[in-house]
C-alpha positions in Angstrom: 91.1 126.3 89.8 94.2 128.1 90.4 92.7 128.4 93.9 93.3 124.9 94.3 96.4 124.9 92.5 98.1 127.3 95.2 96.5 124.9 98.0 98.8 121.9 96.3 101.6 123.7 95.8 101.4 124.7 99.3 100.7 121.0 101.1 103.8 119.8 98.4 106.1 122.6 100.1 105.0 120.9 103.5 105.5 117.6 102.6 109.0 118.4 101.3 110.1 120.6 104.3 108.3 117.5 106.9 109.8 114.7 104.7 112.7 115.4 103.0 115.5 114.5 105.2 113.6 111.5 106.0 114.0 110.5 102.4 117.6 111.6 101.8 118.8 109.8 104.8 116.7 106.6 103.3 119.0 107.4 99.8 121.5 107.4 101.9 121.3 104.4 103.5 121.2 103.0 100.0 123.7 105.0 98.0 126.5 105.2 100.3 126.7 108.3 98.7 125.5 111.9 100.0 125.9 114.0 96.2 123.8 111.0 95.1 121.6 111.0 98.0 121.0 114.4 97.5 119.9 113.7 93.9 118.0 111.0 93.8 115.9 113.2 97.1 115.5 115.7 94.5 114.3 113.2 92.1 112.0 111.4 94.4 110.0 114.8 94.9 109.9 115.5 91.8 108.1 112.2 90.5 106.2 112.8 94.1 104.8 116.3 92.2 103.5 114.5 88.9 102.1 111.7 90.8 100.7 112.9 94.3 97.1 112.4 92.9 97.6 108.6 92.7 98.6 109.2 97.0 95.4 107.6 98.1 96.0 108.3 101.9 96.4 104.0 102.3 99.9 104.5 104.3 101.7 107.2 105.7 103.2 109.9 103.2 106.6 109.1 104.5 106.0 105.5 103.6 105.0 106.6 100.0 107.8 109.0 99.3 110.3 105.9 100.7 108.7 103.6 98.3 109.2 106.6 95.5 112.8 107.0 96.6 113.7 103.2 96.3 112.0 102.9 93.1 114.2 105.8 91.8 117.4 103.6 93.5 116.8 100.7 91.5 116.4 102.5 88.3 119.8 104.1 88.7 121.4 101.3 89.5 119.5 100.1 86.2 121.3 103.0 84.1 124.5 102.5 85.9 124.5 99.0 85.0 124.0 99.3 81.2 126.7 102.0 81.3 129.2 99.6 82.7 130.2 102.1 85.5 133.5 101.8 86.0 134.1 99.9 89.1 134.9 100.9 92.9 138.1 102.3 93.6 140.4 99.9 94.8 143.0 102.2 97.0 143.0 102.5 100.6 143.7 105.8 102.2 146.8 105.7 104.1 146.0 105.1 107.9 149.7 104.2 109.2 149.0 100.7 108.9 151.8 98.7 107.3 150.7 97.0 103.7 149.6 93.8 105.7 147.2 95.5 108.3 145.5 97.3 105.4 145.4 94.3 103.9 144.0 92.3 106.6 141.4 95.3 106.6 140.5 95.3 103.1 139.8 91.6 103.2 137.5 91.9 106.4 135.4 94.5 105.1 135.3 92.9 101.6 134.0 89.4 103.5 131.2 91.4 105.4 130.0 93.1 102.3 130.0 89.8 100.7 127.9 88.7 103.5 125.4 91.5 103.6 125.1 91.2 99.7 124.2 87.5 99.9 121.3 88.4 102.3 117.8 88.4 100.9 115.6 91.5 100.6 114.6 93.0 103.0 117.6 92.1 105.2 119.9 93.5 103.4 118.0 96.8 103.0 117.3 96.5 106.7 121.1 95.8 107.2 122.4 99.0 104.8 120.0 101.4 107.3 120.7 100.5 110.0 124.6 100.1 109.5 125.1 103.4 107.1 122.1 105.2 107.8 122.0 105.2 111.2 117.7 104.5 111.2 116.4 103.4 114.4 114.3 100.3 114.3 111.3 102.2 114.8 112.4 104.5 111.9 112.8 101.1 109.8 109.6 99.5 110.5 107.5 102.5 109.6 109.7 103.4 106.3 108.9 99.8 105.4 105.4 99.2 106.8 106.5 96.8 109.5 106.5 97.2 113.2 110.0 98.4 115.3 109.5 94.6 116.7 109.5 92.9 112.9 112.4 95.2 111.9 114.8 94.3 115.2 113.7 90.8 114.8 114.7 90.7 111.3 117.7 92.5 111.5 118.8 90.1 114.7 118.2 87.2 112.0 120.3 89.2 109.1 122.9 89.2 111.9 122.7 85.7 112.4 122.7 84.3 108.7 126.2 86.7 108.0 127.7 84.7 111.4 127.2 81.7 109.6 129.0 83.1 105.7 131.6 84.8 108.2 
């Protein structure tokens, strides 16, 4: 048995050195946030561990640790939302811009945010990678179990539906 054991232990060190910045870049798409990127990676793996014997080969490990990761997302932004986080800060960094440009700034990237949040899943997810993620299309499809094709064509028509709220 421990035989065995050592032969996990050793294809889970593999999968985390083959997959993990796969995953944290994923998180990151999501998060906006590397520290919380980091964490939720580190969390991902760790549920991976307890519950790699329920991996039944069906999709690509990558695919499976993505689906992990964004399961641990949502459940974060469960907790944060029943501790009434306290809400993004409001101040822009000072860029030379007089009070009116920054204004003028704020307000545009407040409407396009608006726009991406009003988007249906999995547009929106699709939109967040590609935008802060920096995911090719081909990187989007597999992570998601779609072709590079569904994932540009889906992302053209994400594009099109904020056009229309802009």
């Amino acid at each position: 048995m421990v035989e065995g054991g050592e032969k996990v232990a050793e294809d889970l060190e593999e999968i985390y050195r083959n997959h993990a910045q796969s995953v944290f870049r994923y998180l990151l798409s999501l998060t906006h946030d590397e520290d919380l990127a980091e964490e939720l990676t580190e969390e991902t793996f760790y549920r991976a561990v307890y519950s790699i014997h329920t991996y039944n080969g069906s999709c690509k490990i990558s695919v499976w640790l993505c689906q992990i990761a964004k399961h641990v997302w949502y459940q974060e932004l469960g907790k944060r939302k029943r501790q009434q986080t306290q809400e993004l800060d409001e101040d822009i960094p000072s860029t030379g811009r007089s009070p009116e440009e920054a204004m003028l700034l704020k307000s545009s990237k407040m409407d396009l945010y608006r726009a991406i949040h009003k988007l249906d899943e999995p547009m929106r997810e699709i939109v967040h990678m590609r935008i802060s993620g920096e995911f090719s299309f081909a990187e989007i499809g597999e992570i998601l179990g779609k072709s590079e094709n569904w994932a540009r064509v889906t992302f053209y028509r994400a594009k099109q539906k904020m056009m229309e709220v802009l």
